[in-house]
Each structure stands twice: as C-alpha cells, then as structure tokens.
KETIPA-871646 format. One line per 2 residues: for each residue x, y, z of C-alpha. Coordinates in steps of 0.1 Angstrom, whole numbers. Layout:
<pts>
X/Y/Z; ...
</pts>
This chain:
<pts>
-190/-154/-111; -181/-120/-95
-186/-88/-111; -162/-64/-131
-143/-29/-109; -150/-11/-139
-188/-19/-153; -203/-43/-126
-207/-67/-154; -200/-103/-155
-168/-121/-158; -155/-156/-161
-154/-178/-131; -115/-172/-122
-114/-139/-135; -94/-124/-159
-113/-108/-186; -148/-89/-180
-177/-104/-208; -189/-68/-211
-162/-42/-213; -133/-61/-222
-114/-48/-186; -86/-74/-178
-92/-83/-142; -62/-88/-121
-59/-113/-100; -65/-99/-68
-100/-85/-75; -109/-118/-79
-110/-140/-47; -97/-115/-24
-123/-116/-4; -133/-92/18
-118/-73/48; -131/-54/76
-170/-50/81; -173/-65/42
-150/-37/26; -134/-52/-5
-104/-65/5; -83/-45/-24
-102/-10/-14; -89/-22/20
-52/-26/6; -56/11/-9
-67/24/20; -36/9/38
-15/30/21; -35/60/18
-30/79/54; 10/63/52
17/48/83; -15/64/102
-35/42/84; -14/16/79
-17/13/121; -52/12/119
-55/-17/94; -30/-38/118
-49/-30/148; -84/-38/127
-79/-65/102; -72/-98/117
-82/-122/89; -72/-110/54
-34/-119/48; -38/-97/15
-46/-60/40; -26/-72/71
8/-74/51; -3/-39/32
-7/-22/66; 22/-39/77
45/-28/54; 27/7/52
27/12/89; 70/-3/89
78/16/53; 63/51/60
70/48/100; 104/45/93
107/70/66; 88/96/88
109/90/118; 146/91/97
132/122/86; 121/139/112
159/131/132; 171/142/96
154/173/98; 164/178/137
202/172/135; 204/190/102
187/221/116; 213/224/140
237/231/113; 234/257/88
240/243/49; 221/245/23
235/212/9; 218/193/36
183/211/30; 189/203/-7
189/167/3; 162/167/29
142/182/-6; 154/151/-22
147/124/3; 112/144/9
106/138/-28; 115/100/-31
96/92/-2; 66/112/-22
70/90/-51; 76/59/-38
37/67/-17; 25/77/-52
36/45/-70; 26/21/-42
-7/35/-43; -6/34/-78
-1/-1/-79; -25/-13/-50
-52/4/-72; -46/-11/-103
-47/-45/-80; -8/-56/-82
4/-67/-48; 37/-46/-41
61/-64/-20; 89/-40/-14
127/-61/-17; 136/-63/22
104/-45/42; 83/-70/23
102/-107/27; 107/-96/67
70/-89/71; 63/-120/56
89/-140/80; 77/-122/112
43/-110/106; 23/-133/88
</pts>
C-alpha cells in the first residue's frame, strides 16, 4: 500500500481511491516511482516544467532512469526552448520595424505561451501525464 498526496493515509493496493479522505488518486502517484536522489517521481515531473526549459535541461542532464521525468524535461526543455528562441528572433526582427500590429501579436504569442506553461503545470500537478500532439509523439520516437 502507498500513502495518499493529500492526507498520508492509506489507499488500496493499485491506487485509486484514498481509505481516509476519499481523494481519487491518479494513476501516476501510484507506482511512479521515484526520480533523482528519491524525489517523487511526479514532484520531479512538476518541477520539469517549473523553470520552462532551464529546468527542463537540468532534469535531462540529471535523470537517467525514470521514463515518466525524462520525457517531461524533454518536452519542457524542446517546447519552452523553442518557444523562447521563436520569440526572441520575433522580438529582434520585429523591433527593427516600427508597428504596433506586430507588438500587439508579440502580446498575444507572449500570452499563449503563458497559458499553455500554466496549464501544463496544472496538469503535471494534478498527476495527468500531458503529451503535447507533435513535441510529445517525436520525443517518444527519438528520445526514449
């Protein structure tokens, strides 16, 4: 039996419902083992996406064992990589040229980028394994 994220109770062996608060477990928090220097391998898959790619690079570099936190800081360290380099060249060509229109953009694509952090991180909280449509199919292929 492991214990409950929320109480530290009990659950079933298997997880999916804690005995004393009722909390349904997902399925990652149960037999996800553990990641570098024991951290729990779903902190670990927070944490990947946490610094964006910054940290993303240190789990590559770090974990060698968990599949679970090296295709997290993969596809942090290729997702948020490539969104701060395409806009940082944005934000160079762009400033070459004066228009509002393109700054109203920039805004735009700032912001996406800003939610799309905010629901991955969302998600590797609540223990869901995000897999984003292309990144995450060619980090399985090459990667893992």
């Amino acid at each position: 039996m492991d214990s409950c994220p929320v109480c530290g109770g009990k659950k079933y062996k298997g997880g999916v419902r804690c005995q004393e608060c009722g909390f349904d477990i997902p399925a990652c928090f149960s037999g996800g083992g553990s990641s570098i220097k024991g951290l729990d391998a779903q902190i670990s898959s927070f944490l990947c996406y946490l610094g964006l790619w910054v940290t993303g690079l240190l789990f590559v570099l770090l974990e060698k064992k968990n599949r679970q936190v090296r295709f997290n800081a993969w596809q942090s360290l290729v997702t948020f990589g490539g969104i701060s380099i395409f806009l940082f060249l944005y934000r160079s060509v762009t400033s070459l040229v004066d228009s509002t229109f393109l700054e109203v953009i920039y805004i735009f694509l700032w912001l996406g980028a800003l939610i799309l952090w905010a629901l991955i991180l969302l998600k590797t909280y609540q223990g869901e394994k995000v897999k984003l449509p292309v990144i995450g199919e060619w980090i399985e292929e090459r990667f893992l």
